[in-house]
Structures are given as C-alpha cells and as structure tokens.
C-alpha positions as CSV (number, residue, x, y, z in Angstrom):
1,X,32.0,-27.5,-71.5
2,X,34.6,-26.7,-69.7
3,X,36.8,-25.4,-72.2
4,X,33.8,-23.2,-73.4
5,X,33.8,-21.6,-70.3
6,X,37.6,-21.0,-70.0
7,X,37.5,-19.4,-73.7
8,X,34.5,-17.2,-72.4
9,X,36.5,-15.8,-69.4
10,X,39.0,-15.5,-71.6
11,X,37.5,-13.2,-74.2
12,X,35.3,-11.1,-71.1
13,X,38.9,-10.5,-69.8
14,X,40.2,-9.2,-73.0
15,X,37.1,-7.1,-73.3
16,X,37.4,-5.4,-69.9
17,X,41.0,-4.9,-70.4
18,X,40.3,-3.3,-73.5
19,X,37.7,-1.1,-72.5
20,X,40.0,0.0,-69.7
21,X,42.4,0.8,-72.0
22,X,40.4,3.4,-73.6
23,X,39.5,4.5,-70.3
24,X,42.8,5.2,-69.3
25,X,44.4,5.9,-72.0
26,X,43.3,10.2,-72.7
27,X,44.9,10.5,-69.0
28,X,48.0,8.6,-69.2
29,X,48.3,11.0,-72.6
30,X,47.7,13.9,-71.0
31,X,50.4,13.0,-68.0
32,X,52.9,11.9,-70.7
33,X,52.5,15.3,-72.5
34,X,52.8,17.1,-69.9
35,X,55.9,15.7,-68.8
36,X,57.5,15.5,-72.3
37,X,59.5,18.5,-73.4
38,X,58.5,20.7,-76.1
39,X,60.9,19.7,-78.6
40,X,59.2,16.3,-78.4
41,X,55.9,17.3,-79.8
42,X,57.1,18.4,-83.2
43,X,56.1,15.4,-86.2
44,X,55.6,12.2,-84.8
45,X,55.1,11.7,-81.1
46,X,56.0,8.3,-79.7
47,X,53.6,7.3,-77.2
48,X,56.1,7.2,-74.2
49,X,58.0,10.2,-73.6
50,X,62.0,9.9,-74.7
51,X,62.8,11.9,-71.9
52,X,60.6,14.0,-68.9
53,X,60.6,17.6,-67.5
54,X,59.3,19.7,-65.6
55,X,59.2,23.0,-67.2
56,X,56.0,23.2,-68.2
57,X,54.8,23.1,-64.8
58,X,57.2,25.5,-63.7
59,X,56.5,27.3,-66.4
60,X,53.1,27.8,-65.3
61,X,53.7,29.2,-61.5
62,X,56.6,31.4,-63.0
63,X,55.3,32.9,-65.7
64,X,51.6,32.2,-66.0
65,X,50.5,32.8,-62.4
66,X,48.2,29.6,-62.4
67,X,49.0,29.5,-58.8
68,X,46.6,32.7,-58.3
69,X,43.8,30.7,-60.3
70,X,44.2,27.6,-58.1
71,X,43.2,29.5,-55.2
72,X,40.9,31.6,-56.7
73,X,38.9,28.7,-57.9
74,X,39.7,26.9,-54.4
75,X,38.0,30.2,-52.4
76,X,35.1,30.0,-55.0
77,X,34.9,26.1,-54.7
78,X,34.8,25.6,-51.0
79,X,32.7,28.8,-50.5
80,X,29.9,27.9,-52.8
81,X,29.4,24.3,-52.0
82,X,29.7,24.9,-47.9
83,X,26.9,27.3,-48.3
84,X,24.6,25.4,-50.7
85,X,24.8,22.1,-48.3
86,X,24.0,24.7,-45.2
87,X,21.2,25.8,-47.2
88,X,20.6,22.3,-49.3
89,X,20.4,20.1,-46.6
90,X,18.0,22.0,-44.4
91,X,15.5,22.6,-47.6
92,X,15.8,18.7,-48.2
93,X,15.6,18.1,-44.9
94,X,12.3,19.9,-44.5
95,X,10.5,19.0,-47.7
96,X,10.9,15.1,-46.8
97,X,9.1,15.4,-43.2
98,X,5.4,16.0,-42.6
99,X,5.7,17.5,-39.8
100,X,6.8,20.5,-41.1
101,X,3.3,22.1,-42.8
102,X,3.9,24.3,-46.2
103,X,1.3,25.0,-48.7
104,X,3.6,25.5,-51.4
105,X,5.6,22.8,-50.6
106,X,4.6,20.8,-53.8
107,X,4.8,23.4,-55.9
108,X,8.0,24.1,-54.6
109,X,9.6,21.2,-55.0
110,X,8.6,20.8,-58.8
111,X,10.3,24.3,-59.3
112,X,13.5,23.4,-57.7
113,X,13.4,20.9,-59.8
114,X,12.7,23.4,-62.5
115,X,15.7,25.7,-62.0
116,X,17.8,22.2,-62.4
117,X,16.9,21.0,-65.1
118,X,16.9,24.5,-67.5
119,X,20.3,24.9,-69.0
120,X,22.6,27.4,-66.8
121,X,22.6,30.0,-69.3
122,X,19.5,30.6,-69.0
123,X,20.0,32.8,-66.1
124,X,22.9,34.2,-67.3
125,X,21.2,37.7,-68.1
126,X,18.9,37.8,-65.2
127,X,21.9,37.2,-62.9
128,X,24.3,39.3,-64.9
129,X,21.6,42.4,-64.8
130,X,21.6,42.0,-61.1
131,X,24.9,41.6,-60.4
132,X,25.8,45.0,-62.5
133,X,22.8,46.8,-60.0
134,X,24.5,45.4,-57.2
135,X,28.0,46.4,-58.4
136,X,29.8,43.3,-57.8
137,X,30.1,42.4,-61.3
138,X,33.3,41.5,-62.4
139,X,34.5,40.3,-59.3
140,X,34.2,36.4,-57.8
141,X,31.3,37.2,-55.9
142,X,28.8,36.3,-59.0
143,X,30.5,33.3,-59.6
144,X,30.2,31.9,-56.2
145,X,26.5,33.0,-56.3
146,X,26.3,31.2,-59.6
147,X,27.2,27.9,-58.5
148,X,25.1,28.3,-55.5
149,X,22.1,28.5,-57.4
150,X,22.9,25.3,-59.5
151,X,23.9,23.2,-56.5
152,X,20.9,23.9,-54.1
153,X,18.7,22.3,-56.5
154,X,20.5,18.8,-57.0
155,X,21.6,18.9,-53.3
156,X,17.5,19.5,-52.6
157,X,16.4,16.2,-54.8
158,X,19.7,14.4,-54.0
159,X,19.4,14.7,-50.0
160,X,15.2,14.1,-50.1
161,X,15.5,10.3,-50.5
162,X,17.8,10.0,-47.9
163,X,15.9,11.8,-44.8
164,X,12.1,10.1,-46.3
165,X,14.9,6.6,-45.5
166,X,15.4,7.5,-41.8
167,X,12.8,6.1,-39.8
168,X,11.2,9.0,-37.9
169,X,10.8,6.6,-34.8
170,X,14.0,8.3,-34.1
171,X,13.0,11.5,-34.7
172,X,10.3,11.2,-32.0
173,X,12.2,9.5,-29.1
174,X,15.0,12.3,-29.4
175,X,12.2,15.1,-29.1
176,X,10.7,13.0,-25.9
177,X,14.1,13.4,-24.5
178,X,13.9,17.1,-25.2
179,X,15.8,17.7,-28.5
180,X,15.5,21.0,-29.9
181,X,14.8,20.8,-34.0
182,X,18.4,22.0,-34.3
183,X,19.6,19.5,-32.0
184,X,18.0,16.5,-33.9
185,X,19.0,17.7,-36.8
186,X,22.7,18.1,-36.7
187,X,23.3,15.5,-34.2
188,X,21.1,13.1,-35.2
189,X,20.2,13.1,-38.2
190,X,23.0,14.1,-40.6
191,X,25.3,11.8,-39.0
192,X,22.4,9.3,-40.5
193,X,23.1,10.5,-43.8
194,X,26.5,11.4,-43.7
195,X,27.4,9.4,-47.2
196,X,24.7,11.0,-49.3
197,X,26.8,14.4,-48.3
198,X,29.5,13.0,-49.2
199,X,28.3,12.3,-52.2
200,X,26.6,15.4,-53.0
201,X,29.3,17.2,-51.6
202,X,31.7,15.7,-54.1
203,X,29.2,16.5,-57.0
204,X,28.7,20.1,-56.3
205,X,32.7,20.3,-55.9
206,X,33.2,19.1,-59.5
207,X,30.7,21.0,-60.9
208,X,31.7,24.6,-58.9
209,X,35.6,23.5,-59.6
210,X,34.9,23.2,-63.5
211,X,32.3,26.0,-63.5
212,X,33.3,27.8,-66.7
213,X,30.0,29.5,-68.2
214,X,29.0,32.1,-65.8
215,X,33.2,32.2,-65.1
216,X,34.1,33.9,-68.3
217,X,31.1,35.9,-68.2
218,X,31.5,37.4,-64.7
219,X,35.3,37.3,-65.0
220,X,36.8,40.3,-66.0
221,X,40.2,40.5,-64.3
222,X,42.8,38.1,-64.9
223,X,43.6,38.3,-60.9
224,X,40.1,36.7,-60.3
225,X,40.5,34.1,-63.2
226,X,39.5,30.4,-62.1
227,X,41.5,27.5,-63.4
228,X,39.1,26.8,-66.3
229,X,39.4,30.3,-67.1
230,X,43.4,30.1,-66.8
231,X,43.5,26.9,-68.8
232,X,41.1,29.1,-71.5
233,X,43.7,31.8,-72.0
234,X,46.6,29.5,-72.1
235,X,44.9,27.9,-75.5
236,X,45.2,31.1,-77.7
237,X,46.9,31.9,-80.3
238,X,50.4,32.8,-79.3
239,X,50.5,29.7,-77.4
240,X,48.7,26.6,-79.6
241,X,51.2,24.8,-80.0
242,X,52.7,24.5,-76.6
243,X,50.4,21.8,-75.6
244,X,52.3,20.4,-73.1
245,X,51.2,23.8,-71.1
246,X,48.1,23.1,-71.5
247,X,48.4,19.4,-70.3
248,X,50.4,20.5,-66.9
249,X,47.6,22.6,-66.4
250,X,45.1,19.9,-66.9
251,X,47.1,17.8,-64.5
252,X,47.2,20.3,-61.8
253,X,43.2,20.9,-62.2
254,X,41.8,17.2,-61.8
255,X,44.2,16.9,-58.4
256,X,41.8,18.3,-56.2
257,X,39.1,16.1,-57.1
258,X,41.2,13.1,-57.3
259,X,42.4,14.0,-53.8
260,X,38.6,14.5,-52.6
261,X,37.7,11.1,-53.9
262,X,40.2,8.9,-52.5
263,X,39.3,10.9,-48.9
264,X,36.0,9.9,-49.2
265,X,35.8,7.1,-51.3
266,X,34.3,5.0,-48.5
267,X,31.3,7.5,-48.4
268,X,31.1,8.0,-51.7
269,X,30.2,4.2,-52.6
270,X,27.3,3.5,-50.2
271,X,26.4,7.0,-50.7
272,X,26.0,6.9,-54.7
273,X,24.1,3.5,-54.3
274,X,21.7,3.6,-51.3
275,X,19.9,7.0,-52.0
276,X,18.5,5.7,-55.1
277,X,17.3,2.5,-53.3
278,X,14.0,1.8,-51.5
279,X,14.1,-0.8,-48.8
C-alpha cells in the first residue's frame, strides 16, 4: 500500500512537472530568441542559445523607436483604467446598495452587462463615426476612450459582489457619526475592498496594455502607435525573418504586467478568490 502510494506521488509529480513544462516553455523560447543573435536562427536552432546579445533590443530603441510606443501605450494604459475604476467603482458601488433608489437600475445593470459581453468590434463604427465628428480621430484620444468603454462594464459586475459582501452595519454607524456619502465611501469602504481593485485593476491593465483592435483602427501615425501596434509593423515583410526583433519586443511588452503582478500579488490572490464567494 504503501508502495502504491509512493508510485502515485511519483507519477502526479511527473505530471505537474510536465505540464509546467509546457507552461513555461513558449516564454523561456521567446527569452532565448530574443537573446540569440541573428545568425543563429538560420536551419536548425538548438534550444539553448550558443551565444547571447543584445542587439536586437538595442536595435529596437535605436532604430525602431519602440521606446515612443512604450510610453504611448503607458499614457493610454494608466489613463484609461484610472478613469474607468473612478467611474467603475462608484457605478458598482451604487447598483449594490438599496439605499440608493433608481428605476432603471435593473435594466441597467443587464445592459452593462450587455455592452460586455458583445464582441468589441461591434462598436467599432459607431465609435469611429463619432470620433471623425469630433475630430480626434487618428489621435490616442479614441483609443483611451475605447478601452474605457470595455472596462467600465467588467469593473461594474466585478466590483458588485464585493460592496453587496460589506455588511452595511458599517455603513450606518459611519453616517451616525456624520459621514458625508463621499466620506464613507473612500475612506471606508474602498479600503474594504481594496483587493477586488486590485484585481480589477490588473485586469483592465492587461486588457488596455494589449488593446490592439480599436488601436490599428484609430491609429494613424506611427508617433501615436502602441506596443501591439509597434510589435504589428515589426512583423512585415522586409523584416520576417528577423524574429528575434520581434521576441525582444515581446519581452519588453509583458514587463509591465509582470511588474504589476508581483506588486500586488498579495491583493491579487484574495482578491481573485473572495469576490466570487458567498459567506
């Protein structure tokens, strides 16, 4: 029995290990070719690099001005999701108490929920026909807008479960002591939920970071170009088979979010598992 057991820990280990193999194995490739000189990547490619460079990276700043994309994609990031949690997080916050009467607030909810779930082309001509009347098409404005209009609605349904967990017990004894609404609700209760934003947070970062549909539509100007945009033109025709380009680039793009992760990784874990949990 025993022995049974030992050859079933045995075998689950060799499972997880090869299942985190494949895991980790398209990233360790994509490091190793983007550290591996071009001469390497001609006929058969070892899988660890004979010797490492740099160049494509610096090839990138130097010659492909990826550093302009970083920040354009970093303005474009931040801006979007800090305005859709200001906006998010009050909508949320109001939907999931009572005390706070709307009539449509039913019917409201459902077509949040609405503008979610349809596919984000959808409103690519609406948006791009009111963008050109505006005349701030081909600029970053629309793609900041854009993002906006995804996030708000996962931030909304995200977020609701979180305020309907706070007990409103609290709510009422800060108002006794004289709370304002604005009072109770940024010092009170956000600090309650301060992992679910983190969580949400990181979510609407990925998505606006990799935003590359309404990007290449709005995007005119290789001066506003994001990094999925930059990564994009890098891939053409004169430059297919320089793939370790396109690997540095790939590098440079998943750093933020690494970064934001390992930041917030305490928030992140009780804030991905208790929103979905009732007590």
């Amino acid at each position: 029995m025993k022995a049974k057991r030992t050859y079933m820990t045995v075998v689950k280990g060799l499972i997880c290990a090869a299942l985190l193999l494949v895991a980790l194995f398209p990233i360790y490739w994509l490091v190793a070719m983007a550290i591996r000189p071009t001469s390497e990547m001609t006929g058969h490619i070892s899988i660890i690099p004979a010797s490492l460079t740099l160049e494509h990276f610096v090839q990138l700043f130097t010659e492909k001005g990826f550093g302009t994309a970083i920040v354009n994609s970093l303005q474009t990031t931040l801006i979007s999701t800090a305005l859709s949690l200001m906006i998010g997080l009050c909508a949320a916050y109001i939907i999931s108490r009572s005390r706070f009467r709307l009539r449509i607030k039913k019917p409201l909810t459902y077509w949040i929920l609405l503008v979610r779930v349809l596919p984000p082309v959808a409103f690519t001509i609406p948006l791009y026909t009111m963008f050109s009347k505006l005349g701030i098409l081909y600029t970053k404005i629309p793609v900041v807008l854009a993002c906006i209009l995804i996030n708000i609605p996962l931030i909304i349904w995200f977020m609701i479960s979180f305020f309907q967990d706070l007990p409103e017990d609290i709510e009422e004894s800060a108002q006794i002591d004289g709370a304002t609404e604005w009072q109770l609700f940024r010092k009170i209760v956000l600090p309650l939920v301060a992992p679910g934003i983190a969580a949400i947070a990181m979510l609407s970062f990925m998505y606006a970071w990799n935003e590359y549909t309404y990007s290449i539509i709005f995007v005119q100007s290789p001066s506003n170009y994001t990094v999925p945009l930059a990564l994009a033109v890098l891939n053409t025709e004169d430059n297919l088979t320089n793939f370790g380009l396109v690997a540095a680039g790939g590098v440079i793009s998943v750093i933020p979010i690494t970064l934001f992760v390992i930041f917030a990784q305490n928030y992140l874990i009780s804030g991905l598992s208790s929103g979905a949990v009732k007590e």
